[in-house]
KEKEVEX-274311 format. One record per residue (C-alpha): residue in one letter; x, y, z; residue number from 1. Coordinates in steps of 0.5 Angstrom, whole numbers, plus 500, padded with zeros to 3 digits. Layout:
pado res:A&u:X&v:Y&w:Z&n:NUM $
...
// end
This chain:
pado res:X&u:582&v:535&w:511&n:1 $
pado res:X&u:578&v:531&w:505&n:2 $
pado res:X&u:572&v:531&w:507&n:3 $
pado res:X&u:569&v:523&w:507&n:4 $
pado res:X&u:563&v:519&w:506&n:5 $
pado res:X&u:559&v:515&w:511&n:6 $
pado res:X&u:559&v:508&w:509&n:7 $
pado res:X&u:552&v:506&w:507&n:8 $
pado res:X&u:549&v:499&w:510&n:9 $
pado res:X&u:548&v:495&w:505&n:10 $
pado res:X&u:540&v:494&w:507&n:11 $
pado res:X&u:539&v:500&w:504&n:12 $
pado res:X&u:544&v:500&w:499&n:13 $
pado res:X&u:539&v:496&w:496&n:14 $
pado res:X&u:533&v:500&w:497&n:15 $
pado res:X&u:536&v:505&w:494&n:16 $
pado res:X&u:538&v:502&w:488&n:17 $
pado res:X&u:531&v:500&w:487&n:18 $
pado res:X&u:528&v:506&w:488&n:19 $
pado res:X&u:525&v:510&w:481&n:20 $
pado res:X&u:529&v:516&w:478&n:21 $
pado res:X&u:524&v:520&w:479&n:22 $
pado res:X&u:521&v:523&w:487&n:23 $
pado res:X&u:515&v:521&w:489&n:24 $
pado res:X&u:510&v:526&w:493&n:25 $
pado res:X&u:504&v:523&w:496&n:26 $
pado res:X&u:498&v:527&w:499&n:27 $
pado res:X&u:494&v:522&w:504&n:28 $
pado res:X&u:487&v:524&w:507&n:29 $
pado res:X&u:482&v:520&w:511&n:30 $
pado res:X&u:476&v:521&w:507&n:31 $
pado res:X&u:474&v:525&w:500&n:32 $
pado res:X&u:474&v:532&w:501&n:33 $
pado res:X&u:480&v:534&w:506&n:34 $
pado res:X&u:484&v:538&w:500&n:35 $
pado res:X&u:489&v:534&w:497&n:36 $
pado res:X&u:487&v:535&w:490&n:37 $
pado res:X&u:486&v:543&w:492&n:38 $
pado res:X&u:493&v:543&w:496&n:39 $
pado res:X&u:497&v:538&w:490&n:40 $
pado res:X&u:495&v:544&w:485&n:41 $
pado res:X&u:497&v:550&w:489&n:42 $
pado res:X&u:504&v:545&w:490&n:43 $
pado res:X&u:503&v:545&w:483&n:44 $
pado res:X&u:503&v:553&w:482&n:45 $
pado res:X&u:508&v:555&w:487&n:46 $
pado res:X&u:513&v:551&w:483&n:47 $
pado res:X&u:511&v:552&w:476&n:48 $
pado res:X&u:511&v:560&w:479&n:49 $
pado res:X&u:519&v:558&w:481&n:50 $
pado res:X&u:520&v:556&w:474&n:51 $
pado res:X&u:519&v:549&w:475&n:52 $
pado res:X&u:517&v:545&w:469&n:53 $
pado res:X&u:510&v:542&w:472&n:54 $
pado res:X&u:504&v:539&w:468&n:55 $
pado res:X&u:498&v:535&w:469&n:56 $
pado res:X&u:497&v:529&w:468&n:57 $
pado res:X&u:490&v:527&w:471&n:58 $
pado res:X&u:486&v:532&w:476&n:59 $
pado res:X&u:479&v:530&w:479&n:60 $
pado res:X&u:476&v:537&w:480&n:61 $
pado res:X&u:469&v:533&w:482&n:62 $
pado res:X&u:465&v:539&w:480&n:63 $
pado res:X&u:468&v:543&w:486&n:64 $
pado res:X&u:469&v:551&w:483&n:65 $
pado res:X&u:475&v:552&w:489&n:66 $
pado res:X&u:479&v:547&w:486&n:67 $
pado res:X&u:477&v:548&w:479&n:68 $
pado res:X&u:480&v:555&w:481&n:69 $
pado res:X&u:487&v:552&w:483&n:70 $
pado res:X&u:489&v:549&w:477&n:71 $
pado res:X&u:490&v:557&w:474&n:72 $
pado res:X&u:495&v:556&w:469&n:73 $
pado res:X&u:498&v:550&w:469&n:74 $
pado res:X&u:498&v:546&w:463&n:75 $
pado res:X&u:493&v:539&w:462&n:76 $
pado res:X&u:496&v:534&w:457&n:77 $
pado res:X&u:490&v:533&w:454&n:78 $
pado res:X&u:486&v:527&w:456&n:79 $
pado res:X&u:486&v:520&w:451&n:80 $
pado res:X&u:479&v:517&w:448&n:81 $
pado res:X&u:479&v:510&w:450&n:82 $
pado res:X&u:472&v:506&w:446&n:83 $
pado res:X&u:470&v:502&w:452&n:84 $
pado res:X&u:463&v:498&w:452&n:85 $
pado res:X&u:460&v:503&w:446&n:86 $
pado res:X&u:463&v:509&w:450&n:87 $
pado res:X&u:468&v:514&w:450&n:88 $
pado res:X&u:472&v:515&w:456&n:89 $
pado res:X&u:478&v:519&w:459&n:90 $
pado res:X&u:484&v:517&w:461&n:91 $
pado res:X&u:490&v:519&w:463&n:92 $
pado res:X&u:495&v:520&w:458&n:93 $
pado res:X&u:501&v:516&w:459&n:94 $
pado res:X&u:505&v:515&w:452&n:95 $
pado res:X&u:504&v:524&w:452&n:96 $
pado res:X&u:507&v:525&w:458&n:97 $
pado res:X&u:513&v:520&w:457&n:98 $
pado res:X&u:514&v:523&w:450&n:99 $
pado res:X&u:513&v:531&w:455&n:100 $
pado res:X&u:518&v:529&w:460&n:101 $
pado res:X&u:516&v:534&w:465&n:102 $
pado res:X&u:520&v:536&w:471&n:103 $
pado res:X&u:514&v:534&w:475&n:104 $
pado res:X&u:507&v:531&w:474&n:105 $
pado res:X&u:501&v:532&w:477&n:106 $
pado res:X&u:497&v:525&w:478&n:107 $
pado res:X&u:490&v:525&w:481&n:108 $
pado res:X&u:486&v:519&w:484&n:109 $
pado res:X&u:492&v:515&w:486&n:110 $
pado res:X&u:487&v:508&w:487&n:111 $
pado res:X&u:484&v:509&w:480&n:112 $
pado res:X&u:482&v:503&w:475&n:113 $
pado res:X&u:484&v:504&w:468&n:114 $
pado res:X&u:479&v:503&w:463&n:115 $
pado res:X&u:480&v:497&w:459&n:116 $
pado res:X&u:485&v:498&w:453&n:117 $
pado res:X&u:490&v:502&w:455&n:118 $
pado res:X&u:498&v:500&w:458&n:119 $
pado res:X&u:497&v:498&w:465&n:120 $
pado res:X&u:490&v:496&w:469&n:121 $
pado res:X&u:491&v:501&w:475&n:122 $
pado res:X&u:494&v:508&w:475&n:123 $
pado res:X&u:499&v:507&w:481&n:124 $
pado res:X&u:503&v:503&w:475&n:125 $
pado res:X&u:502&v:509&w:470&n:126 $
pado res:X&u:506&v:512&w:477&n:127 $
pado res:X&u:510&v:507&w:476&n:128 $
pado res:X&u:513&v:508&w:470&n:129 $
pado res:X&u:514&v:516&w:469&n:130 $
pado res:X&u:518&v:515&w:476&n:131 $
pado res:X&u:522&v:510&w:472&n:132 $
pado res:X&u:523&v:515&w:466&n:133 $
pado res:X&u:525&v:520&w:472&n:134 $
pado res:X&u:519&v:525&w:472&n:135 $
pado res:X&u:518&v:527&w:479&n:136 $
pado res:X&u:510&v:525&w:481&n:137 $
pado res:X&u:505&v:529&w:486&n:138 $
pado res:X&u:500&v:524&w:488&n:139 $
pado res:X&u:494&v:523&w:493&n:140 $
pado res:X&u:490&v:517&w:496&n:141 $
pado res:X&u:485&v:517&w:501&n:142 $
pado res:X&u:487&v:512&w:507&n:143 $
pado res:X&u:482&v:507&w:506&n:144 $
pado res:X&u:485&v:505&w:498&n:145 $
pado res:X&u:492&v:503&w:502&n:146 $
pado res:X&u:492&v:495&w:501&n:147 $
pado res:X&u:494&v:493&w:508&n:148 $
pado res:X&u:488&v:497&w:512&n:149 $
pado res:X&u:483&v:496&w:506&n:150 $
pado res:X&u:480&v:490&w:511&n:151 $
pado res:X&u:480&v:495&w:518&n:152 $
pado res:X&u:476&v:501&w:514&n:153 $
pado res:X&u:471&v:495&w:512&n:154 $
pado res:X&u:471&v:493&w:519&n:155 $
pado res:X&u:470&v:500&w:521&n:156 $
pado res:X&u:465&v:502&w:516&n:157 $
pado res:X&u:461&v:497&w:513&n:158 $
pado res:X&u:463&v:499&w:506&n:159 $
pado res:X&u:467&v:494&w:501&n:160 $
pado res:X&u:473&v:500&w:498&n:161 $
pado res:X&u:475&v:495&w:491&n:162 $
pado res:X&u:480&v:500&w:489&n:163 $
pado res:X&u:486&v:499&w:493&n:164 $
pado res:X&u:494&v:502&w:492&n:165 $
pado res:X&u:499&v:495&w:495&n:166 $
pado res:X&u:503&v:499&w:501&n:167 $
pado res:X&u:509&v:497&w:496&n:168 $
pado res:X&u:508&v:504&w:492&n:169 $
pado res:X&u:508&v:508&w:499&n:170 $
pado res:X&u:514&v:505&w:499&n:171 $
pado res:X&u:516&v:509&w:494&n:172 $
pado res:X&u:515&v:516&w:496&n:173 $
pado res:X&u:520&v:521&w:498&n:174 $
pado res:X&u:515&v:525&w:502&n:175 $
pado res:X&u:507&v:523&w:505&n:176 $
pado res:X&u:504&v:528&w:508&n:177 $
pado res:X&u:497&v:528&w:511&n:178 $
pado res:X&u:492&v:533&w:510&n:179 $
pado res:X&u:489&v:534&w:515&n:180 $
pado res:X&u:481&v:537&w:517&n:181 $
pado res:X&u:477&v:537&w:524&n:182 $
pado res:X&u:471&v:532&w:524&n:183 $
pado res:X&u:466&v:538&w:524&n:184 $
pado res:X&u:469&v:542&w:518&n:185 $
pado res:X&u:469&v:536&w:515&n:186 $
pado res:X&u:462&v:534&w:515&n:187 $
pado res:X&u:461&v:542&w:514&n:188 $
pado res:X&u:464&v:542&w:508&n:189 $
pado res:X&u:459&v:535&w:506&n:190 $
pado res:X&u:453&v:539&w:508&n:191 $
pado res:X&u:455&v:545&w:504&n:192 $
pado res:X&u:455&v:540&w:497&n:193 $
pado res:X&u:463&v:541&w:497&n:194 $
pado res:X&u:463&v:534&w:497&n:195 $
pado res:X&u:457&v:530&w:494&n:196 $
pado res:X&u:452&v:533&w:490&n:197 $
pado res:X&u:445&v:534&w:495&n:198 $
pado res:X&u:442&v:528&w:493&n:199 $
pado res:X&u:448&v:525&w:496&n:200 $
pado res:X&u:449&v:528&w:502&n:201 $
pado res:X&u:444&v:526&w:508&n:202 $
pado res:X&u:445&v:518&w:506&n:203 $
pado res:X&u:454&v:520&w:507&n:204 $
pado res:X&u:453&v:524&w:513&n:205 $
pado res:X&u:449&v:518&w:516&n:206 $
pado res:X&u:454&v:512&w:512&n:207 $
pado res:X&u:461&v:514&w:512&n:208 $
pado res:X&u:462&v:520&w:514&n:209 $
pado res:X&u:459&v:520&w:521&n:210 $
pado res:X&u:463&v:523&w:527&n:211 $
pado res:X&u:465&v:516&w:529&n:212 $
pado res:X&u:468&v:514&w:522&n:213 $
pado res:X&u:472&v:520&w:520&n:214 $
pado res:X&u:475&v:520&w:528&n:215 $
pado res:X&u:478&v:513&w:527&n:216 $
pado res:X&u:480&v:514&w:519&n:217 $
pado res:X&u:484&v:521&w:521&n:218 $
pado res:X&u:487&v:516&w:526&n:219 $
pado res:X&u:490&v:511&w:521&n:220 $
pado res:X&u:492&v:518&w:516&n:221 $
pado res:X&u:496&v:520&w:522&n:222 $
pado res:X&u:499&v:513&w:523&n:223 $
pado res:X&u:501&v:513&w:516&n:224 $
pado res:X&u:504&v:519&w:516&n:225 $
pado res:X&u:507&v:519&w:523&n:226 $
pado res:X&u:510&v:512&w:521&n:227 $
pado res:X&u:514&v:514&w:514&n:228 $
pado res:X&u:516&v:519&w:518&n:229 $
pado res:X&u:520&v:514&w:523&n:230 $
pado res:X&u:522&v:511&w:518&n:231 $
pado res:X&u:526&v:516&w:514&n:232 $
pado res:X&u:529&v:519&w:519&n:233 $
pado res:X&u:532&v:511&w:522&n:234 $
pado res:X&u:533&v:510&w:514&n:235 $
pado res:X&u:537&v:518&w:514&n:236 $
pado res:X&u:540&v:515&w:521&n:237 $
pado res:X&u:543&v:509&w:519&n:238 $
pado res:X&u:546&v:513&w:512&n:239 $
pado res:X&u:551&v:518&w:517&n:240 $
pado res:X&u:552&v:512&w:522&n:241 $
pado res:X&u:559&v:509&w:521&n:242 $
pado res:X&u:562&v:504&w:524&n:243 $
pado res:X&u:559&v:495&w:527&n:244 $
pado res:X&u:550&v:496&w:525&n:245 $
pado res:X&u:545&v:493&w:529&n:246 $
pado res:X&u:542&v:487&w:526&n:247 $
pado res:X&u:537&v:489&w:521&n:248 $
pado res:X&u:529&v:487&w:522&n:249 $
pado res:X&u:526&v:482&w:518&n:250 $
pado res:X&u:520&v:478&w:519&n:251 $
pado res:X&u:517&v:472&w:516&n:252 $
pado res:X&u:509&v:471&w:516&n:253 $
pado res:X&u:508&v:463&w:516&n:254 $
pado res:X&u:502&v:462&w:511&n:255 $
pado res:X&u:497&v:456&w:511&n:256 $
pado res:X&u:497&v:453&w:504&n:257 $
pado res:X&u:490&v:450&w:506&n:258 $
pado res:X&u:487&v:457&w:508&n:259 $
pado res:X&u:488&v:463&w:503&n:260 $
pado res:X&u:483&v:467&w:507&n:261 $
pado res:X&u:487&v:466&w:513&n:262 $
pado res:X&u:492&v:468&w:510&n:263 $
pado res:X&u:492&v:475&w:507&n:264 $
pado res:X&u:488&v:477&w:514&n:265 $
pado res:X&u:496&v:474&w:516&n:266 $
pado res:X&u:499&v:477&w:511&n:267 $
pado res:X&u:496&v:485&w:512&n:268 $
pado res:X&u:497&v:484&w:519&n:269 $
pado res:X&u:505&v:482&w:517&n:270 $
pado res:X&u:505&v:488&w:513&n:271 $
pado res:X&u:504&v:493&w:519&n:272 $
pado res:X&u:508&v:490&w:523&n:273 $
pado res:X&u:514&v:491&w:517&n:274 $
pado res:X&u:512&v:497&w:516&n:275 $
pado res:X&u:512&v:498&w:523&n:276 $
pado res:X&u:519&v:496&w:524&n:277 $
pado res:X&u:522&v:499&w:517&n:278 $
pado res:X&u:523&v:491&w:516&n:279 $
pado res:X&u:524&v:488&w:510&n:280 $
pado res:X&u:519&v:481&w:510&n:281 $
pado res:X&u:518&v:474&w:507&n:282 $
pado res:X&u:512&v:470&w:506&n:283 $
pado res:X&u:513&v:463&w:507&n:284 $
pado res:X&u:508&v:457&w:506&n:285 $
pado res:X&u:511&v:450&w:507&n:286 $
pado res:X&u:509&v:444&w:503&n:287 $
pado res:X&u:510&v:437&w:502&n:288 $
pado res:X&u:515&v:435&w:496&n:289 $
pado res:X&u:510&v:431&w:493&n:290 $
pado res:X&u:505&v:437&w:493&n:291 $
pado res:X&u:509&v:442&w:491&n:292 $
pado res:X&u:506&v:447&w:486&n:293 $
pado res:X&u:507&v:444&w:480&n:294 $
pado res:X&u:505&v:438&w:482&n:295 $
pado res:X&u:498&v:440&w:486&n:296 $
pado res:X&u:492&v:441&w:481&n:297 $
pado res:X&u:490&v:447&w:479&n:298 $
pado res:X&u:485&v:449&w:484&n:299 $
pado res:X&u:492&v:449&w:488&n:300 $
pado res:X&u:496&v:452&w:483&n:301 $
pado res:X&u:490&v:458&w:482&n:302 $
pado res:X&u:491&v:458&w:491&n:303 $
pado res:X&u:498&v:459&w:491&n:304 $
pado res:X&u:498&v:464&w:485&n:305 $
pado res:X&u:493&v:468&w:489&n:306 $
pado res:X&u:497&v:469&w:496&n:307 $
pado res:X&u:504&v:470&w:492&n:308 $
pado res:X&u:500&v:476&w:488&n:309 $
pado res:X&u:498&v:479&w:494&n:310 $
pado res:X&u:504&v:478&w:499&n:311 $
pado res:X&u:508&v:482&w:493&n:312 $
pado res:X&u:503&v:487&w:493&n:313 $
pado res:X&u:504&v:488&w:501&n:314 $
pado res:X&u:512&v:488&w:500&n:315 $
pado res:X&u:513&v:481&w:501&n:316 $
pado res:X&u:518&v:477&w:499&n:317 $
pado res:X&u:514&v:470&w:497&n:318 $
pado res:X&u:517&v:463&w:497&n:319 $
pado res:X&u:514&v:455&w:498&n:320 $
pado res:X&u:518&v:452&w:502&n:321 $
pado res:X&u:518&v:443&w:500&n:322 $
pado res:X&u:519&v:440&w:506&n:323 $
pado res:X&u:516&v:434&w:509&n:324 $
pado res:X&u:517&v:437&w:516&n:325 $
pado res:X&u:515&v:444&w:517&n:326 $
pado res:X&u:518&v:446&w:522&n:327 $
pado res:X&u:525&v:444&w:520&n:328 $
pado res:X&u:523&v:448&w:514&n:329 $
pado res:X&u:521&v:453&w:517&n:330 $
pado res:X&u:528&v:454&w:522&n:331 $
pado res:X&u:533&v:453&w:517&n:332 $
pado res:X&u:529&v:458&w:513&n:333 $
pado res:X&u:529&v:463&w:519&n:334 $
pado res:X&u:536&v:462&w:519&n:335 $
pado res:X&u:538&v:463&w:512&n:336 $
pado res:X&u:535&v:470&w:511&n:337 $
pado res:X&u:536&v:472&w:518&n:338 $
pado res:X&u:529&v:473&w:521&n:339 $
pado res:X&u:528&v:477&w:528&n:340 $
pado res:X&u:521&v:476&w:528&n:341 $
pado res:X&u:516&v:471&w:525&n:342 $
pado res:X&u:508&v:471&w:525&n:343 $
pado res:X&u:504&v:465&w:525&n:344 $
pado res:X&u:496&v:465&w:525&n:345 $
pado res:X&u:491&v:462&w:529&n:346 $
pado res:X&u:485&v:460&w:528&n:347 $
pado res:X&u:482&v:457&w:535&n:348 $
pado res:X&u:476&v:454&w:530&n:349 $
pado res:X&u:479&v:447&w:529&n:350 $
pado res:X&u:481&v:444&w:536&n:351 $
pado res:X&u:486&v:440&w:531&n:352 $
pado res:X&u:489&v:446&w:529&n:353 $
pado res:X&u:490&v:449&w:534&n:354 $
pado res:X&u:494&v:444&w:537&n:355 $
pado res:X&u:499&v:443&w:532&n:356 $
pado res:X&u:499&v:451&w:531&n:357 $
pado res:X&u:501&v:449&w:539&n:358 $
pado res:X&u:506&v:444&w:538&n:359 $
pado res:X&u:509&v:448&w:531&n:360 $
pado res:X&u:511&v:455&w:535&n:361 $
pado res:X&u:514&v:451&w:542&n:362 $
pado res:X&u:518&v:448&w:538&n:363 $
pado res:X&u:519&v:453&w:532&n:364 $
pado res:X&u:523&v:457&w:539&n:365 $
pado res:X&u:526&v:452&w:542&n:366 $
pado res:X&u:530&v:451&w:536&n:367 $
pado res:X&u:531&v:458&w:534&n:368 $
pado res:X&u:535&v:463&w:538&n:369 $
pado res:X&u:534&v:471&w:538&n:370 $
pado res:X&u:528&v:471&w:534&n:371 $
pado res:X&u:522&v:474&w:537&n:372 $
pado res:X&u:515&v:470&w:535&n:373 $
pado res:X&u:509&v:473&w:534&n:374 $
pado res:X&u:501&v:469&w:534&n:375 $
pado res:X&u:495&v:473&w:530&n:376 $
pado res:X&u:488&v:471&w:530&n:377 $
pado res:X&u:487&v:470&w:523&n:378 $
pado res:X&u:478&v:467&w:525&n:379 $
pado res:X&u:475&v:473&w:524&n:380 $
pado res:X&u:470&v:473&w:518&n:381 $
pado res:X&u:470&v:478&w:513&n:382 $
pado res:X&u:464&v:483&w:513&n:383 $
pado res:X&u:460&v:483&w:507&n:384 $
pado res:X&u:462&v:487&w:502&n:385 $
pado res:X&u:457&v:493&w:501&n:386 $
pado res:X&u:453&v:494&w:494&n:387 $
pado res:X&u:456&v:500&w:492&n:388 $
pado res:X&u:463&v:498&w:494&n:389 $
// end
């Protein structure tokens, strides 16, 4: 008997479709000084020993001898010079390992900042690019730098972290894995100088890297991880399976145009509860015809512009909707896309508001069906951002 192919749903047909040629490994930790870096080289070495072309791009030793020691005879493609304020600076290579093309790459420092001068602002977009040239990517991030639970590490912490990766790139990987170490080892391995320098150390065990802390950020890690897992195994599930489908998740996040903070609180939340339901998901803000964008002035404009920046960087799919009636917007919006779940914000602060915000999610399910609806205290203040970010 000729064996057959299972159909493949379209909903994955696309996700596939836009996936690089290259595979990408992520490595996640709950805080510096796990072993990512130590675990991506001796990956490194194990494959190179299997005749594995491997190269790397970008390793951070940090001045720890243990890790140093990893990277054995793996080849570095040398490191470019960029002249920056008076300076000369390191940076990755990226042309050099296009122009290379190895079967797999090492990049460290996944979060990190490109210096000025170079082709992308973030190295997540150099990742990017030599997946797109079918070079497979090892990589490593700490849980804090994911984008959607920057405001919760903050909240937790007190710390600011400015370089973030948007959940976007998460959704790229093949394989997350988390690297795992106990509370104790971890702040051991702190007191030792296996993490900072000694100067550093008591004010770290003190700040960061407290018993409470790393409990709660090696949560999220595990979350992560346990997460992407779920999701590959219902993405691996739905390839096999043939014949009717469910219907696919969706979520809509509803954003205020007149609230930009809100709004991302909104819109980080949103990302979860996507990546929670292994959902595709729209955020959708409705104005007046005669306020559109390109009609607004450019503060407007400039408003508009950020929430969009941020919604892609989420994962979202982001549209204005004009209309002179939210709610009818918003319906005809849900059942064009097929929506199964919509998120609104409420701010508890504006008595007006909030009773508008009553009245639009009533009567946003009295006129829809099968939709599940979803409400998100978006008044919380931020905490401010500490000095050393």
């Amino acid at each position: 008997m000729a064996e057959t192919q299972d159909a493949v749903p379209e909903d994955i047909l696309g996700v596939l479709k836009e996936r690089p040629a290259g595979r990408l490994k992520i490595y996640i930790g709950s805080a510096a000084g796990v072993g990512k870096t130590y675990q991506m080289l001796l990956e490194g070495r194990r494959l190179k020993a299997e005749g594995v072309d491997v190269k790397i791009g970008y390793v951070e030793t940090h001045g720890r001898a243990e890790t140093r020691a990893q990277i054995g005879d793996l080849e570095q493609i040398p490191l470019r010079q960029v002249s920056y304020q008076g300076r000369e600076w390191g940076e990755m290579n990226l042309p050099e390992i296009l122009e290379r093309r190895p079967q797999v790459a090492i990049v460290d420092e996944l979060a990190h900042t490109n210096i000025p001068g170079t082709e992308h602002a973030k190295r997540y977009q150099d990742v990017e690019d030599i997946l797109k040239a079918g070079i497979n990517v090892i990589t490593a991030i700490n849980i804090q730098h994911i984008e959607s639970l920057n405001p919760y590490v903050e909240r937790l912490t007190g710390i600011k972290v400015r370089e973030t990766v948007p959940d976007r790139i998460l959704g790229l990987a093949d394989e997350i894995i988390n690297i795992d170490l106990s509370i104790e080892d971890h702040r051991e391995r702190l007191r030792r100088g296996k993490i900072y320098p000694s100067e550093k150390i008591e004010s770290a065990l003190r700040g960061f890297f407290t018993p409470e802390n790393l409990a709660a950020l090696r949560e999220m890690a595990l979350r992560e991880v346990a997460s992407k897992v779920e999701y590959q195994t219902e993405e691996q599930r739905l390839r096999r399976e043939a014949g009717p489908l469910r219907r696919p998740e969706r979520v809509m996040v509803c954003l205020d145009p007149d609230g930009t903070d809100s709004s991302i609180v909104l819109l980080r939340r949103g990302a979860r509860i996507a990546g929670r339901l292994n959902a595709d998901w729209f955020a959708v803000t409705v104005v007046r015809n005669d306020q559109a964008p390109h009609q607004a002035l450019s503060r407007g404009r400039q408003e508009y512009l950020k929430l969009e920046r941020v919604a892609k960087d989420l994962g979202a799919q982001f549209a204005i909707l004009e209309s002179n009636s939210v709610l009818d917007a918003l319906v005809r919006f849900s059942e064009d896309r097929g929506i199964t779940m919509v998120i609104f914000g409420k701010n508890p602060r504006s008595w007006w508001r909030l009773r508008l915000f009553k009245w639009l999610t009533l009567e946003f399910l009295m006129h829809t069906d099968g939709v599940d609806v979803q409400i998100v205290d978006t008044s919380a203040r931020p905490l401010s951002e500490h000095p050393r970010g």
